[in-house]
C-alpha positions as CSV (number, residue, x, y, z in Angstrom):
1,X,150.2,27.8,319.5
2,X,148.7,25.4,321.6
3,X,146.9,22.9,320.9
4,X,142.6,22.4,320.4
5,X,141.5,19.9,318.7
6,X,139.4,19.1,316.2
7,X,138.0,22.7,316.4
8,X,137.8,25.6,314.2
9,X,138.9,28.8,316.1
10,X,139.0,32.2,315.3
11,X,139.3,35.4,317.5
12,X,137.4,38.6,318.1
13,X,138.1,42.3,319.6
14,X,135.4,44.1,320.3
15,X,133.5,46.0,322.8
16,X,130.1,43.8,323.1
17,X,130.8,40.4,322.1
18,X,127.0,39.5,323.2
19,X,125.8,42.1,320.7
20,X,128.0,41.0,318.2
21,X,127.2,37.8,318.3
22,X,123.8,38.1,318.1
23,X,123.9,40.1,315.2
24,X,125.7,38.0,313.5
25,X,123.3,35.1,313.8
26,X,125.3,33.1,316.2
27,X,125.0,31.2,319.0
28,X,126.4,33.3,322.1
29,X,127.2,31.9,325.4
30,X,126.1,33.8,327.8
31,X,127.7,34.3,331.1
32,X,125.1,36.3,332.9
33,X,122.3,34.8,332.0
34,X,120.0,33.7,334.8
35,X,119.9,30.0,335.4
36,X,117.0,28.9,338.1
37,X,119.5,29.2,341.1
38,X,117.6,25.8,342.8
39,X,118.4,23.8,340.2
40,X,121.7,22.0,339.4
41,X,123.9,21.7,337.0
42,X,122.5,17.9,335.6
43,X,118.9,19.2,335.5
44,X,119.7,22.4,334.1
45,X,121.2,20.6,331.1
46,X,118.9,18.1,331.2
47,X,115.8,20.7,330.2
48,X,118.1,22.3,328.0
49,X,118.2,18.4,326.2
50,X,114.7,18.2,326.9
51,X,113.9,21.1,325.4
52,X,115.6,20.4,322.1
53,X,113.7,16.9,322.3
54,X,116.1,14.4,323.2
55,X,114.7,11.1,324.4
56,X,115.4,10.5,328.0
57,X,117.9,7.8,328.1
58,X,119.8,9.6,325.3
59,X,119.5,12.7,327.0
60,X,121.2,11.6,330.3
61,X,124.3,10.0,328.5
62,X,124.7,13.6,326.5
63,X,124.6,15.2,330.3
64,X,126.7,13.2,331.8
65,X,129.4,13.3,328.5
66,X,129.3,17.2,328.7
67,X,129.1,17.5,332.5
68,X,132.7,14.9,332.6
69,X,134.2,17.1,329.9
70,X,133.7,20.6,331.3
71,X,135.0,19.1,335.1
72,X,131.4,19.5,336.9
73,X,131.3,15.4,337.2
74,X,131.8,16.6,341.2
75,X,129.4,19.2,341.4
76,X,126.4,17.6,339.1
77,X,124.0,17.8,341.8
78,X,125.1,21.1,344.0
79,X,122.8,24.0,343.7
80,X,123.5,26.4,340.9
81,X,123.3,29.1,343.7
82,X,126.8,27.7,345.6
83,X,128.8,27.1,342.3
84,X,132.2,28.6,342.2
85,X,132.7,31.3,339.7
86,X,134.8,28.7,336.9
87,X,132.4,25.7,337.2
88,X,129.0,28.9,336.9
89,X,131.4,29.6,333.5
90,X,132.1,26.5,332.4
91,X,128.2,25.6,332.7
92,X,127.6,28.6,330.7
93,X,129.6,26.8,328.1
94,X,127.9,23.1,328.8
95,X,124.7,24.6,327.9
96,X,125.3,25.7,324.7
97,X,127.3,22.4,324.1
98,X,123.9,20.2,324.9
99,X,122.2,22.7,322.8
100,X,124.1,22.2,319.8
101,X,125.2,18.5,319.9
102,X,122.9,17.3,317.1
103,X,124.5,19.0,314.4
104,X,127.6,21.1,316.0
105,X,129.6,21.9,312.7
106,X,126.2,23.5,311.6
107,X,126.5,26.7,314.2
108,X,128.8,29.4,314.6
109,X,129.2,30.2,318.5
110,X,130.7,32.8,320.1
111,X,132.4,32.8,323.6
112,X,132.8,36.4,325.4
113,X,135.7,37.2,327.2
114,X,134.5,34.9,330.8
115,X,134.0,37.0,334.1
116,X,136.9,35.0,335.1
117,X,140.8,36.8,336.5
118,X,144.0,35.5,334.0
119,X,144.4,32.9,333.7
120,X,141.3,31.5,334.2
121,X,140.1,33.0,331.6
122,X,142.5,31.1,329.3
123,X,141.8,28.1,331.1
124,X,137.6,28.9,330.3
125,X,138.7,29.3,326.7
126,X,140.4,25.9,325.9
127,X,137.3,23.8,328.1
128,X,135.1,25.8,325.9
129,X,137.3,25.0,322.6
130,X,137.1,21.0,323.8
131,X,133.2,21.5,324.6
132,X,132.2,22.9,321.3
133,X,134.5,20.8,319.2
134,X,132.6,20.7,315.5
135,X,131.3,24.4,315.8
136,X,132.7,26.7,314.0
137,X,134.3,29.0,317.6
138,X,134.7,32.4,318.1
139,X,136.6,33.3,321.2
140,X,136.5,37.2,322.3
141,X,138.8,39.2,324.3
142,X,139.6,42.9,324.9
143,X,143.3,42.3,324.5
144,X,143.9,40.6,321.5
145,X,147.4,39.5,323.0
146,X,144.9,36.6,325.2
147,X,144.2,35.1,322.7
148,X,147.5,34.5,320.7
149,X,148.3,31.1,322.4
150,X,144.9,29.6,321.0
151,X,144.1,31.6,318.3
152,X,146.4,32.6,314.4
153,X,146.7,36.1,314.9
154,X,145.5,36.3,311.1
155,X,142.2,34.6,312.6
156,X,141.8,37.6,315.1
157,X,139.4,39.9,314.0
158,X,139.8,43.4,315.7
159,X,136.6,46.3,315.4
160,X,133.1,45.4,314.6
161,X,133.7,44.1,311.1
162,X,132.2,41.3,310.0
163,X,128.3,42.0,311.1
164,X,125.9,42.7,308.6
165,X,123.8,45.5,309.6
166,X,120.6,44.3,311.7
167,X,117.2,45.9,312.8
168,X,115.6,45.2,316.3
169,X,116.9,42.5,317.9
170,X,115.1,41.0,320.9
171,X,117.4,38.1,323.5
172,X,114.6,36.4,325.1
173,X,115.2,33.0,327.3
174,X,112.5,30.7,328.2
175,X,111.9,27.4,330.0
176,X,109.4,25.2,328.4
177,X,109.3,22.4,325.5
178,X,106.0,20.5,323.8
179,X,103.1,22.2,323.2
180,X,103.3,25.6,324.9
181,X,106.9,25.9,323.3
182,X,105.7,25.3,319.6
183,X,102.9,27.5,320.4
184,X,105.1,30.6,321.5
185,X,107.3,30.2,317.9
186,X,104.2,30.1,316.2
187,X,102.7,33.0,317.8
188,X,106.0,35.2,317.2
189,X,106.1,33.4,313.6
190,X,102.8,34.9,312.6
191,X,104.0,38.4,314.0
192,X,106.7,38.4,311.1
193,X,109.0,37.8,313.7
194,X,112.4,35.7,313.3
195,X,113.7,33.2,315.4
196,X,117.3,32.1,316.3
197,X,118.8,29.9,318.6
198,X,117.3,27.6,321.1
199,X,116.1,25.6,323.0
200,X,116.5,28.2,325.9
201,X,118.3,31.4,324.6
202,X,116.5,32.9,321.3
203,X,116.9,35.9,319.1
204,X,114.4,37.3,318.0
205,X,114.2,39.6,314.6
206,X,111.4,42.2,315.3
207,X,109.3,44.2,312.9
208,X,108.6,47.9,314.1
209,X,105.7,47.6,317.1
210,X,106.6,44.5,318.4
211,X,109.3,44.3,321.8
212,X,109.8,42.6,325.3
213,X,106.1,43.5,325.9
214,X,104.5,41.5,323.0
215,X,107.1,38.6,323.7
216,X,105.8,38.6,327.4
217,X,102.2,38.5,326.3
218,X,103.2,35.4,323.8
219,X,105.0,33.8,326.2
220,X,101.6,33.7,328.5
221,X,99.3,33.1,325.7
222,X,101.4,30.2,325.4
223,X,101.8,29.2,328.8
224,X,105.4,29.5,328.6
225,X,108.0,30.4,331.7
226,X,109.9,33.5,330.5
227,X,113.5,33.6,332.4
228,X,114.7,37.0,330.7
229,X,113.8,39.0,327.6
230,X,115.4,42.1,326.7
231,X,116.4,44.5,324.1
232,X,119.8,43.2,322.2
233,X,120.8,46.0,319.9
234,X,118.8,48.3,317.7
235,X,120.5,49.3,314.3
């Protein structure tokens, strides 16, 4: 076994590690998300600290911590759009790292098997077991055998076990903080809708009636950008 750190890391085998994350209540990164492709990797993480309403000057030195630790230090300030396919990954990874910092050993998060060739995709999977050090870290593959230098095999978890059954499940991403933020959660809050994650990438537990639709037209009531909003999983 190699070593991770202060870290708690288990292992997953499944088909849709997105959906199974999500159903489980946990944090998911997600490596084909859309990020705004002008943008670069220090102001995308800085409105994802924004968001989560860090003060400015404490903000920045969380950025610049995460953006030294995942190896983008070089490539801080290069468009999203012109990133090479590790440092798109390991951003995917930074994000949820700024999301969580306040409180990491208070979120599960899961980490899909990265759109990366071997072994890059090992590589991906120790920068992401340094960047969420204090979560509790789920790390999927397809082949259970990828995960055996970083992972007990007695921690590996193989078929969709361990996710309590859900309803409707909306992913919805948004760019915003402030007012118009707190007035989309409170919109979807008096829907009977439940709301997981943040700042940026949310689940949403729906009742019957309500879908992408009403999260668009609450996302304009609000004056709220909406980046992507889509069905998860229906059970």
């Amino acid at each position: 076994m190699e070593p991770v750190g202060q870290v708690s890391l288990r292992g997953v085998v499944v088909d849709d590690a997105l959906g199974w994350g999500l159903r489980r209540g946990a944090e998911v990164v997600d490596f084909a998300a859309p990020r705004g492709p002008r943008m670069t990797p220090r102001s995308w993480l800085g409105t994802v600290a924004a968001i989560d309403g860090r003060a400015r000057r404490d903000a920045d030195a969380l950025v610049d911590a995460i953006l030294r630790r995942a190896g983008l230090s070089v490539l801080a300030n290069a468009p999203l759009s012109g990133l090479p396919p590790f440092a798109r990954a390991a951003l995917a990874v930074a994000e949820v790292a700024v999301a969580i910092a306040g409180a990491p050993s208070e979120h599960e998060v899961v980490v899909p098997e990265p759109p990366l060739p071997w072994p890059h995709r090992h590589e991906l999977r120790r920068l992401a077991a340094d960047l969420l050090a204090g979560a509790r870290v789920i790390l999927h593959a397809r082949d259970a055998a990828e995960l055996s230098q970083l992972v007990e095999r007695d921690a590996i978890l193989e078929g969709a076990a361990g996710v309590p059954h859900a309803g409707r499940s909306i992913l919805v991403r948004v760019y915003g903080w402030g007012e118009p933020y707190e007035a989309f959660k409170r919109a979807l809050e008096e829907r009977g809708v439940t709301i997981g994650g943040g700042p940026i990438a949310h689940v949403l537990g729906a009742p019957d009636g309500f879908g992408p639709r009403e999260v668009l037209a609450a996302a304009y009531e609000a004056g709220l950008d909406v980046l992507e909003v889509r069905e998860a999983f229906t059970g």
